[in-house]
N, C-alpha and C positions, 0 to 999 in steps of 0.2 A: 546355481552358481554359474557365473561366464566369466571368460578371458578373456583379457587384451588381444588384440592380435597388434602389434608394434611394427612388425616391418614382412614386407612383403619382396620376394623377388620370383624370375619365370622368364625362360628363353623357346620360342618355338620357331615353326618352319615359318609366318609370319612377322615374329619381331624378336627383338634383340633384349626386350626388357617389360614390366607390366602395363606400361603406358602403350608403349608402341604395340603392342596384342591386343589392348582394349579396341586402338582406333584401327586397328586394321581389320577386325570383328565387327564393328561399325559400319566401316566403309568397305569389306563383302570384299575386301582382299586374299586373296587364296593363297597357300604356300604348297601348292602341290605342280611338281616338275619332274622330268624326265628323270630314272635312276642317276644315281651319281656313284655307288660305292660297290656294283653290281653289273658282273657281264650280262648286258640287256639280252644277247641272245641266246639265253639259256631258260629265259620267262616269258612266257605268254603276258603278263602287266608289265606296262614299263614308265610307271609313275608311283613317286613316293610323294611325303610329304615332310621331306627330306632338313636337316639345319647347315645349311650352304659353307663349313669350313673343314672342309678336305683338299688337302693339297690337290692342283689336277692331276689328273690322271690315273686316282687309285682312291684307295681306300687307307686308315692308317688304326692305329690301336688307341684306349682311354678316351675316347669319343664319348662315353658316356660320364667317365668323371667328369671328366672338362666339363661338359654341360652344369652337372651336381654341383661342381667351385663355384660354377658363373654365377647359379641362382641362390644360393647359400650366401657369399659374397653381397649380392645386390640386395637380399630379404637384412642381413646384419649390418649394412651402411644405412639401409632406409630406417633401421629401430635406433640406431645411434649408439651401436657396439661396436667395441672393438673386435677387431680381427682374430683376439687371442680368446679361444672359448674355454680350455681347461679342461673340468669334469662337466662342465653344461651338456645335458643331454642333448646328440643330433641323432633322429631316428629319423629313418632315410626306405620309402617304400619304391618296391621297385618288382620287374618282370622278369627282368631278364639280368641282370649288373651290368658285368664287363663282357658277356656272353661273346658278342663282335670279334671282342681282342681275343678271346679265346679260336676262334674261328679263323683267323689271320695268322695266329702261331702253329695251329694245325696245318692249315692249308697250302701255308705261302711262308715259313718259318719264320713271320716278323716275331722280335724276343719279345717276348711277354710271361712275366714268372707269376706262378699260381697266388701267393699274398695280394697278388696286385687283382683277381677277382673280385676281392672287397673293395668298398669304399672307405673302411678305417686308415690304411696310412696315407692316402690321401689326404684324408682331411685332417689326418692328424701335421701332413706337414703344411697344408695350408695355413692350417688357423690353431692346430696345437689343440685340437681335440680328443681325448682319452676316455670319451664316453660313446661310442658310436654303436647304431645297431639298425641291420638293413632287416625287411622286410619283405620277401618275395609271395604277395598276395593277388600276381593278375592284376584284373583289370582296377578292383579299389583299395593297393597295396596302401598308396601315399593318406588315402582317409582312416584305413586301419592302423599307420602309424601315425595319425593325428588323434585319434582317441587311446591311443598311449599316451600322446604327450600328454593328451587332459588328465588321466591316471595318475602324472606324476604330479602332474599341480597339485587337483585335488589333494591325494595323499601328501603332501608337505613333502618330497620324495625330492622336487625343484622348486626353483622360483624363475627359472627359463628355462625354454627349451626352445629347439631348433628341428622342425620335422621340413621334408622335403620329399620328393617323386622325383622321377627320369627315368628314362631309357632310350635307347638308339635303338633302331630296327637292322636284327639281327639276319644273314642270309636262311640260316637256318628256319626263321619263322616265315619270314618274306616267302621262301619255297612251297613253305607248305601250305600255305593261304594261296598262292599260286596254283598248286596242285587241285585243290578244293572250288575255287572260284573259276569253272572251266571256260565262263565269259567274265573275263576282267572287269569290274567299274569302270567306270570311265571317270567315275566322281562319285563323291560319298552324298546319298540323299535321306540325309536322317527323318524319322518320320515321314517319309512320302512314300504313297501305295506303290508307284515301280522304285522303292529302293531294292538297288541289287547286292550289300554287301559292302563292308567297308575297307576302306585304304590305309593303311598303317603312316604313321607319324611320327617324330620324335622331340622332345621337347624334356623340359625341368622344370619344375615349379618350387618354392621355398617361404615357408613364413615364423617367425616368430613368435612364441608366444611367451605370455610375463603370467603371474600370478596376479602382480598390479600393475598400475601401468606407469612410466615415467610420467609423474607432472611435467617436465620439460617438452615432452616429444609429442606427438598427436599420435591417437590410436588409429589405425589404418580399421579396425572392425571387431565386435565382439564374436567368440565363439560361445554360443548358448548348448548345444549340446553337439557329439557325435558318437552316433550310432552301428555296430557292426554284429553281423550272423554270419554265420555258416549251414545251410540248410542241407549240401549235399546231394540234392536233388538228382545231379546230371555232371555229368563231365562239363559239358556244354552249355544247354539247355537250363533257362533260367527258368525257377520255380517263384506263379507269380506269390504263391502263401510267404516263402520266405521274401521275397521283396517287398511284398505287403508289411511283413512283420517290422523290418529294418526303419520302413517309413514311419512308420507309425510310433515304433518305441522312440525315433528320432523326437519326435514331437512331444510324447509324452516325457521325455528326458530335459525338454527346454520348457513345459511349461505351455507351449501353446498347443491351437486347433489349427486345422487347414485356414480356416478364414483368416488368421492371423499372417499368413504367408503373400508377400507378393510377388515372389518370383520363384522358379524351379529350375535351376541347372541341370535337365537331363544327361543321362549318360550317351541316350540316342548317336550309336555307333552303326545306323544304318543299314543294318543287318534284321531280314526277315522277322526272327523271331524276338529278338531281344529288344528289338522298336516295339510288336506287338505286345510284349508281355508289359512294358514298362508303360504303352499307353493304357492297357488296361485297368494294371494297379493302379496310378494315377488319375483312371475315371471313375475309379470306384472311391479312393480317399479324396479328393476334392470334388465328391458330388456336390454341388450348393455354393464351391466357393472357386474362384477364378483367380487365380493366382496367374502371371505369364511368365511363358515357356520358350526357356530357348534351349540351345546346345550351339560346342564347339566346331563337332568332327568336319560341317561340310568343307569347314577353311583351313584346319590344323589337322585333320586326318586323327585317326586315333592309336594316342601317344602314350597306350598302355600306363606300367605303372603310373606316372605321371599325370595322368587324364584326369581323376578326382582334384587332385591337388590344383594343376590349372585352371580348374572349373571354379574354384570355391576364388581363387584371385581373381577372375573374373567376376564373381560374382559380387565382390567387392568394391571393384570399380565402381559396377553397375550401381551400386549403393550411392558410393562416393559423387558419382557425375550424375545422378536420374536419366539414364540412358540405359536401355536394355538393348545389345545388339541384335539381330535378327537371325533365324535359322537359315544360311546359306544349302541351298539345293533340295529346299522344301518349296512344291507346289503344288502339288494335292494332297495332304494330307490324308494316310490311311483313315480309313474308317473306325478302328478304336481310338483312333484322334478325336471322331467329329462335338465332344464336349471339351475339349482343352484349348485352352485361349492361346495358342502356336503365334511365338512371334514371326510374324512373313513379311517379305518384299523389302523393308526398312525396319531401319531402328525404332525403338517405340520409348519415345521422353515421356516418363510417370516415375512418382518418386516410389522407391523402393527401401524400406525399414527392414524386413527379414526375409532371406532365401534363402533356399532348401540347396542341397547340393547332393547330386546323386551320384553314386558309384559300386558297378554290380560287374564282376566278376564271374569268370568261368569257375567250376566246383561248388557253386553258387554261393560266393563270399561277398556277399550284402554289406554298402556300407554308407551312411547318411546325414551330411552335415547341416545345422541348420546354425546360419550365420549372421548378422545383423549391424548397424550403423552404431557409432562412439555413444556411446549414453551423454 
């Protein structure tokens, strides 16, 4: 069985909306600048990949709902809903929530009362939502609360629902990847032999899904399956058996083989080991078959919970336009690269029917969507 997917929305350091991301992934537009929310002289890195509406001069609180209304907002005008959701399931994955706001009420007493760490009354005053339910799954929160929404399809449970990802980068985290990274990036170089580690980002991603679809409205793309593990392996340290397994049961859950795939949204967050393990898995499941590869991070940096989630609306465009964007700040490709079809330099126009969408998490919470064009 597959779903609709009806309406799509997504805010990053790059654009303001799903189009504006697509072409600015395209055209190898970077949203990475100087901090903005952070006394720079307390970090050895002093570039984020930052979404440019903070008053000057400081930092402020609910940066991360804000975000969440934006792309929730844009994903439920593009399906042709109203504002007013009800008991319509929104399941909302995410890394950190309001973490930020909590960090600004400690630090600097701006008011910030503890109800407000969720995203339920928020969205309950936005849109009059009474079914809300966040997810803190790391890096593939927002694809673990997409194979819930499928859960409730499936089970007759809904007939919509509403999942989304975000988060804002928090001082907290920002530090301690500082602390860790004793030479700062300069830039994220996903899959390339000198990647040194990736740069943090923040963004929201949002899409709707129907059990059917409105005859009135176009489907923005089918969901055919999503897949998610917990392997446990490592705090850290991705385990490639359990990412093996998540790819795999992804496929066998939609129905298809690697051949049938032509594109791969990597997770490829630039980072030593989690580039190597994920080109590996992937050279071993599409031996024989060439599907092309790209990722986000070198342009949007990596925007945690949110990261799966933005991947798969891009990967939809990618659908919609026959345009694959290119990996920005790949130029040698590692060596468990050297069988994968890496999009480089430029965009590459071939028409795209089904892609994979990847998202691997710290604890090793594996998670794998595989997505496809309107039937």
């Amino acid at each position: 069985m597959s779903y609709p997917i009806t309406g799509v929305g997504a805010v990053a350091s790059i654009g303001g909306d799903p189009q504006e991301i697509f072409e600015a992934l395209c055209a190898g537009r970077s949203g990475i600048g100087p901090l903005g929310g952070f006394d720079r002289s307390r970090y050895k890195a002093q570039q984020l990949f930052e979404i440019d509406d903070r008053p000057a001069g400081g930092d402020e609180p609910h940066r991360a709902t804000r975000l969440l209304v934006r792309a929730v907002r844009q994903a439920l005008r593009d399906a042709g809903l109203p504002e007013d959701l009800g008991d319509t399931p929104v399941l909302i994955g995410t890394g950190l929530r309001e973490l930020r706001s909590l960090e600004l009420w400690w630090r600097d007493g701006v008011p910030f009362g503890a109800d407000e760490l969720d995203f339920g009354p928020a969205l309950h005053r936005e849109f009059g939502a009474t079914d809300t339910h966040t997810f803190a799954n790391a890096c593939s929160a927002s694809l673990y609360a997409l194979a819930l929404g499928w859960d409730l399809l499936a089970q007759g449970d809904a007939d919509t629902v509403v999942v989304a990802g975000c988060d804002v980068v928090t001082e907290s985290m920002f530090g301690q990847a500082d602390r860790i990274q004793l030479t700062p990036p300069t830039a994220v170089r996903p899959f390339d032999r000198d990647r040194q580690g990736t740069i943090l980002g923040e963004g929201a991603a949002a899409v709707v899904l129907r059990r059917h679809p409105d005859r009135d409205r176009p489907v923005r793309g089918l969901l055919h399956s999503v897949a998610v593990n917990c392997d446990a392996h490592h705090t850290t340290a991705p385990d490639p058996a359990g990412v093996g397994a998540s790819v795999r049961q992804a496929h066998a859950a939609a129905g298809i083989g690697p051949q049938d795939l032509d594109l791969v949204l990597l997770h490829a967050t630039g980072t030593p080991l989690n580039d190597r393990t994920e080109a590996e898995v992937l050279g071993e499941v599409f031996a024989g078959a060439a599907p092309a590869m790209t990722g986000l991070k070198g342009l949007t940096g990596h925007t945690s919970g949110s990261a799966a989630l933005l991947s798969l609306v891009v990967a939809l465009s990618a659908i919609e336009n026959g345009r694959i964007p290119h990996m920005a700040g790949l130029e040698d490709p590692l060596p468990e690269g050297a069988g994968l079809r890496l999009v480089t330099g430029a965009p590459l126009t071939a028409p795209v029917g089904l892609a994979q969408v990847n998202g691997f998490g710290f604890g090793g919470v594996n998670a794998v969507a595989i997505v496809g064009g309107a039937a």
